[in-house]
C-alpha positions in Angstrom: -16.4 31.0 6.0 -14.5 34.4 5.8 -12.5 33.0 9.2 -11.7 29.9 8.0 -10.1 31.7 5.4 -8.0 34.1 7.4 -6.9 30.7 9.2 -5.8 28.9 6.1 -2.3 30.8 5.8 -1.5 30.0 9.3 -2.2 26.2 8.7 -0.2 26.1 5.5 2.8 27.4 7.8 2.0 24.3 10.8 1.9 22.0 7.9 5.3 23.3 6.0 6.8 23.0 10.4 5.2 19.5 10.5 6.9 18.0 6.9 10.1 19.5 8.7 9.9 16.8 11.0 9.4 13.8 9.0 11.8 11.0 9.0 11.7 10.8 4.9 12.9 7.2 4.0 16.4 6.5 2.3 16.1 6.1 -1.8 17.8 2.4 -0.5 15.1 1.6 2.3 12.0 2.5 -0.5 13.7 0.1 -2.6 14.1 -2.8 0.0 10.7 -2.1 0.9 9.5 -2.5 -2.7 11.3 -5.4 -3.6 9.6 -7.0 -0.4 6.2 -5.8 -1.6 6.4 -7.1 -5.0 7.7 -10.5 -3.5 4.9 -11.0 -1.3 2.6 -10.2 -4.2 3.9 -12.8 -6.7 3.9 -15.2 -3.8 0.6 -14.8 -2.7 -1.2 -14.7 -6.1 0.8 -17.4 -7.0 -0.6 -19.0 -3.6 -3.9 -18.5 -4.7 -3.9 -19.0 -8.0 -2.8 -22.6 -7.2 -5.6 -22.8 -4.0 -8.1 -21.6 -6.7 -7.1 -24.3 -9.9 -7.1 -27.2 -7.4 -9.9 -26.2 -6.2 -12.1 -26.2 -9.3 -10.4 -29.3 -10.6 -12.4 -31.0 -6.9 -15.4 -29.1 -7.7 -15.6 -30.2 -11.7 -15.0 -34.0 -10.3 -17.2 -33.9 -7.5 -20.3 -33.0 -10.0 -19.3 -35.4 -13.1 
């Protein structure tokens, strides 16, 4: 325990090296990608949402 605590400054100084490295994303790329998320989202509960009503309209004539 006591050497994992002597180690612990050491990694907080690889970790601050390794964010240094990152290729951080663009405030204009974040956005793109959001707008593409949120697209695909409405389009695919919209998808289903439409799969799932047609669906229980077959089932609710199939057992009247």
């Amino acid at each position: 325990m006591i050497g994992r605590l002597k180690q612990f400054p050491k990694f907080l100084k690889e970790v601050k090296e390794e964010l240094k490295k990152v290729n951080w994303s663009t405030r204009q790329e974040l956005f793109s990608a959001a707008v593409i998320v949120v697209v695909v989202a409405a389009t695919l509960t919209t998808y289903i949402f439409f799969i799932d009503m047609g669906l229980s309209k077959l089932v609710q004539v199939l057992l009247n």
